[in-house]
C-alpha positions in Angstrom: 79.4 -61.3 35.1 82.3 -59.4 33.1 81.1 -57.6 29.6 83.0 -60.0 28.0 81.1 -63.0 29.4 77.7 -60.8 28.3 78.5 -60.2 25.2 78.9 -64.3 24.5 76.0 -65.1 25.6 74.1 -62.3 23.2 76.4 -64.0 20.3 75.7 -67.1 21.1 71.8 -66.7 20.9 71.5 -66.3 24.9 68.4 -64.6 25.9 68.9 -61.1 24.6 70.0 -61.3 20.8 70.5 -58.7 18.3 68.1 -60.6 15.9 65.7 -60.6 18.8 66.4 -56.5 19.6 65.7 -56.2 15.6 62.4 -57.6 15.9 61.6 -55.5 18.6 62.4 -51.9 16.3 60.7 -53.4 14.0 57.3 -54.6 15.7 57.3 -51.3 17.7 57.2 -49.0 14.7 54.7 -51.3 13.1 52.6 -50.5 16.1 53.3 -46.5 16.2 52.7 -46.4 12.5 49.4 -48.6 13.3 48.0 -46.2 16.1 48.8 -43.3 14.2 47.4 -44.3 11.3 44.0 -45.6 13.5 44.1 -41.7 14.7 44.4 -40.2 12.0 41.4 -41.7 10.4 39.3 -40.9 13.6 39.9 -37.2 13.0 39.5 -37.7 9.5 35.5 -39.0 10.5 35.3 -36.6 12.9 35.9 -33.0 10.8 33.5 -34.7 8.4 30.9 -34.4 10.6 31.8 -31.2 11.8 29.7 -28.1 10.2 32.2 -25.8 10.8 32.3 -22.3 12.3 32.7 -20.0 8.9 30.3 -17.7 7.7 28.4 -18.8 4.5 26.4 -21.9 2.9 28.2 -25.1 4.2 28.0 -27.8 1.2 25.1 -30.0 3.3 21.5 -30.8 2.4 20.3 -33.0 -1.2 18.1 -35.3 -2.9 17.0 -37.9 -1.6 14.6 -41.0 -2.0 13.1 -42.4 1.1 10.0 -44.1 2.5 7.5 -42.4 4.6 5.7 -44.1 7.7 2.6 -44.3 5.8 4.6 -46.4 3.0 5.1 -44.1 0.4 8.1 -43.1 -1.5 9.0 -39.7 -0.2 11.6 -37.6 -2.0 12.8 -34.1 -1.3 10.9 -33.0 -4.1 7.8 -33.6 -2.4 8.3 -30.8 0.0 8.8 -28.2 -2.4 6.7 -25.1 -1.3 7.1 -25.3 2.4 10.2 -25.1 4.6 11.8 -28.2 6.3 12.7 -28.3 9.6 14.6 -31.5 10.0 15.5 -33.8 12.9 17.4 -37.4 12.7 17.0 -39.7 15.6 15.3 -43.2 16.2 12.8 -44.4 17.8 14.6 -46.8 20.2 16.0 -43.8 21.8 15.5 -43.5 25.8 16.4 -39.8 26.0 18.1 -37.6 23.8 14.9 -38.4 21.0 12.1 -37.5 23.2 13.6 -34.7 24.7 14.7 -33.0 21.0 11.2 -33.9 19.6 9.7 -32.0 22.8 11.5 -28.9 21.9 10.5 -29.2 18.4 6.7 -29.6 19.1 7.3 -26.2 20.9 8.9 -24.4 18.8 6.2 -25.7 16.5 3.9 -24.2 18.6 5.3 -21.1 18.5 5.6 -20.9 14.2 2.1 -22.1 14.3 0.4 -19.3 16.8 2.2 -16.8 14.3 -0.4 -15.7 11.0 2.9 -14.7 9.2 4.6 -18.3 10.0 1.4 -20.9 10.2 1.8 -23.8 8.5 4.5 -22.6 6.4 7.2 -25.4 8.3 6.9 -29.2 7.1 8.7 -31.3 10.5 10.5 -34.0 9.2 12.0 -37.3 11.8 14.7 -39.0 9.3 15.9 -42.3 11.2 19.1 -43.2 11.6 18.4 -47.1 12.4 16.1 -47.8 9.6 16.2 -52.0 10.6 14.4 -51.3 13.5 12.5 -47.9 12.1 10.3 -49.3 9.6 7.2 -47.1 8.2 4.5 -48.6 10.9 6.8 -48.1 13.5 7.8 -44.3 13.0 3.9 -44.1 12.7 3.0 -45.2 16.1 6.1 -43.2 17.7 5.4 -40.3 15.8 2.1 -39.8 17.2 2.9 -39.2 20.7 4.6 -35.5 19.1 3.4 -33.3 16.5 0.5 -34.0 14.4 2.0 -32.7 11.0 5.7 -35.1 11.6 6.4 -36.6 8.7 8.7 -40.0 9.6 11.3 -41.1 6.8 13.1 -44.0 6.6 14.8 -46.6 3.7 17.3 -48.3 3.0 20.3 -48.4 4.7 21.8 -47.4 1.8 19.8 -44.5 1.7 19.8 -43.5 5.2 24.0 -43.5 4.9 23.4 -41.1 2.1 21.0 -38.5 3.5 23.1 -38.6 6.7 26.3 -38.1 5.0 24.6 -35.2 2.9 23.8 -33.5 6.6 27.0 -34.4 8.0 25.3 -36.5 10.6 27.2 -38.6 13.0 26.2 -41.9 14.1 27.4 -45.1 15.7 26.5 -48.2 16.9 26.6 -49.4 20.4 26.3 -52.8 21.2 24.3 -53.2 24.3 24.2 -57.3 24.5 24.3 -59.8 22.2 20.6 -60.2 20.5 20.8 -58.4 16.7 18.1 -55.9 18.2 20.7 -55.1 21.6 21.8 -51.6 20.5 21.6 -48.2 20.8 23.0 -45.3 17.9 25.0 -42.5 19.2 24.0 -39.5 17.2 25.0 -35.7 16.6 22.2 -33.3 18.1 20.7 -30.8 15.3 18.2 -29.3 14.1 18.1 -28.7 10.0 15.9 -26.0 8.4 15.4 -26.3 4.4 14.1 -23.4 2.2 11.1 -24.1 0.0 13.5 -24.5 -2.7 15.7 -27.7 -1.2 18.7 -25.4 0.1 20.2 -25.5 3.8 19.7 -22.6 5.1 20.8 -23.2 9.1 21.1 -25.3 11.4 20.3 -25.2 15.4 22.0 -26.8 18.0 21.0 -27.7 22.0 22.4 -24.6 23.4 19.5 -22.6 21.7 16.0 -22.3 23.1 12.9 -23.3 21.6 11.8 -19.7 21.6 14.8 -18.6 20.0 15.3 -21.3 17.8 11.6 -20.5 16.6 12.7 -16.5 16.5 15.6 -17.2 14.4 13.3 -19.3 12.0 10.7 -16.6 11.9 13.3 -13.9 10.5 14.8 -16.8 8.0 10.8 -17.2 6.7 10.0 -13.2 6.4 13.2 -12.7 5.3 14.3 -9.9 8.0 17.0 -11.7 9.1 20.6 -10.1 9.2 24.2 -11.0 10.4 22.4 -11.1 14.1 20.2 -13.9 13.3 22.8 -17.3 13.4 24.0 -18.2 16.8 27.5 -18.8 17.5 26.3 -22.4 17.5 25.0 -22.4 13.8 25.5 -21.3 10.5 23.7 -19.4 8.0 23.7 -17.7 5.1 24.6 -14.0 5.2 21.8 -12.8 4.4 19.1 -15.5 3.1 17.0 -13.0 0.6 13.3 -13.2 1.2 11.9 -16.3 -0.2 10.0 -15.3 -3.2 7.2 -18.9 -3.2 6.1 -19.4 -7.2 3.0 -18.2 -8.6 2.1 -22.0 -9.4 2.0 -24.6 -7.1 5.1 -26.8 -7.2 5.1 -30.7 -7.6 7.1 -33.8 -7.4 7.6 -35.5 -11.1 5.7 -38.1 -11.5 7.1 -41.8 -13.7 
């Protein structure tokens, strides 16, 4: 029990070794550089998909080349001339969806009962699951919600890219073990797209339909002013009135 007789049995490879403390250190700073390094990335994913809180024209929005649910190629170019007012979910959705594409069809409503605003907004459903959201299913969804939706989907490829071009977060969530036993975790936004292809705003859950649609109106008749983005969204300081071409604008044709 003396020190003496402790210290013989750590020399002579007793159950405590200074080889053994070593290997300790040494896995124990493996694992604190590990978590770190596992957090770190996690915030690094995270402030990508955050928009931000500055005043200006956050770097979202871009071309793409999707399908839409009547089985045409679809690309941004095709909505030239009208406004976008995008919204990214999936169909398999219980809640969040349904309840996001309700306020939508009312703040549809709303643009629609307006002469100066009528038929001037294109609403757009990008998926973010497109192996289960093929075109004939985003048809059938889609009609349960407003008759003008236009349902996108692609590739996976391509649905990484718009969604990375919006900053939109998504994830998996394995529900059971069947290839079709998940749901996607998603960021909650609304996107509206000038008639030329710029981001103009964005409108989160916190934001009414009727003031979401107010906030659009001023955007379209270009009165709005430093009052018009929420503390929940981000616009440009002031978006000039949108001055639509003399001619009609197309998509290129090959």
């Amino acid at each position: 029990g003396s020190a003496k007789s402790r210290q013989k049995r750590i020399n002579e490879g007793g159950p405590v070794t200074w080889q053994g403390v070593g290997l300790l250190v040494v896995a124990g700073s493996g694992l604190v550089y590990y978590y770190s390094t596992q957090e770190q990335e996690r915030l690094a994913r995270l402030k990508e998909t955050k928009l931000g809180t500055g005043i200006g024209t956050p770097d979202l929005g871009g071309p793409f080349d999707l399908i839409d649910h009547n089985g045409k190629r679809k690309s941004d170019l095709d909505f030239r001339g009208k406004w976008m007012f995008i919204y990214f979910g999936f169909t398999y959705c219980p809640d969040i969806c349904p309840n996001e594409l309700t306020r939508l069809r009312e703040i549809m409503d709303v643009l629609d009962a307006d002469p100066t605003t009528k038929h001037t907004v294109e609403p757009v459903f990008i998926t973010i699951d497109p192996e289960r959201d093929g075109p004939l299913q985003l048809k059938e969804y889609l009609l349960d919600w407003h008759p003008r939706m236009i349902g996108l989907t692609g590739t996976p490829e391509a649905i990484s890219k718009v969604c990375k071009q919006y900053r939109v977060y998504m994830s998996k969530a394995k529900l059971g073990d069947g290839p079709n036993d998940y749901l996607v975790d998603h960021s909650i936004l609304f996107y509206l797209v000038s008639p030329d292809g710029k981001f103009i705003d964005y409108f989160g859950k916190a934001l009414s339909p009727e003031a979401i649609a107010e906030k659009m109106t001023k955007y379209i008749t270009g009165t709005n002013d430093i009052t018009t983005h929420a503390p929940d969204s981000i616009g440009i300081l002031p978006v000039p009135p949108f001055q639509y071409p003399d001619t009609p604008v197309t998509a290129p044709r090959s």
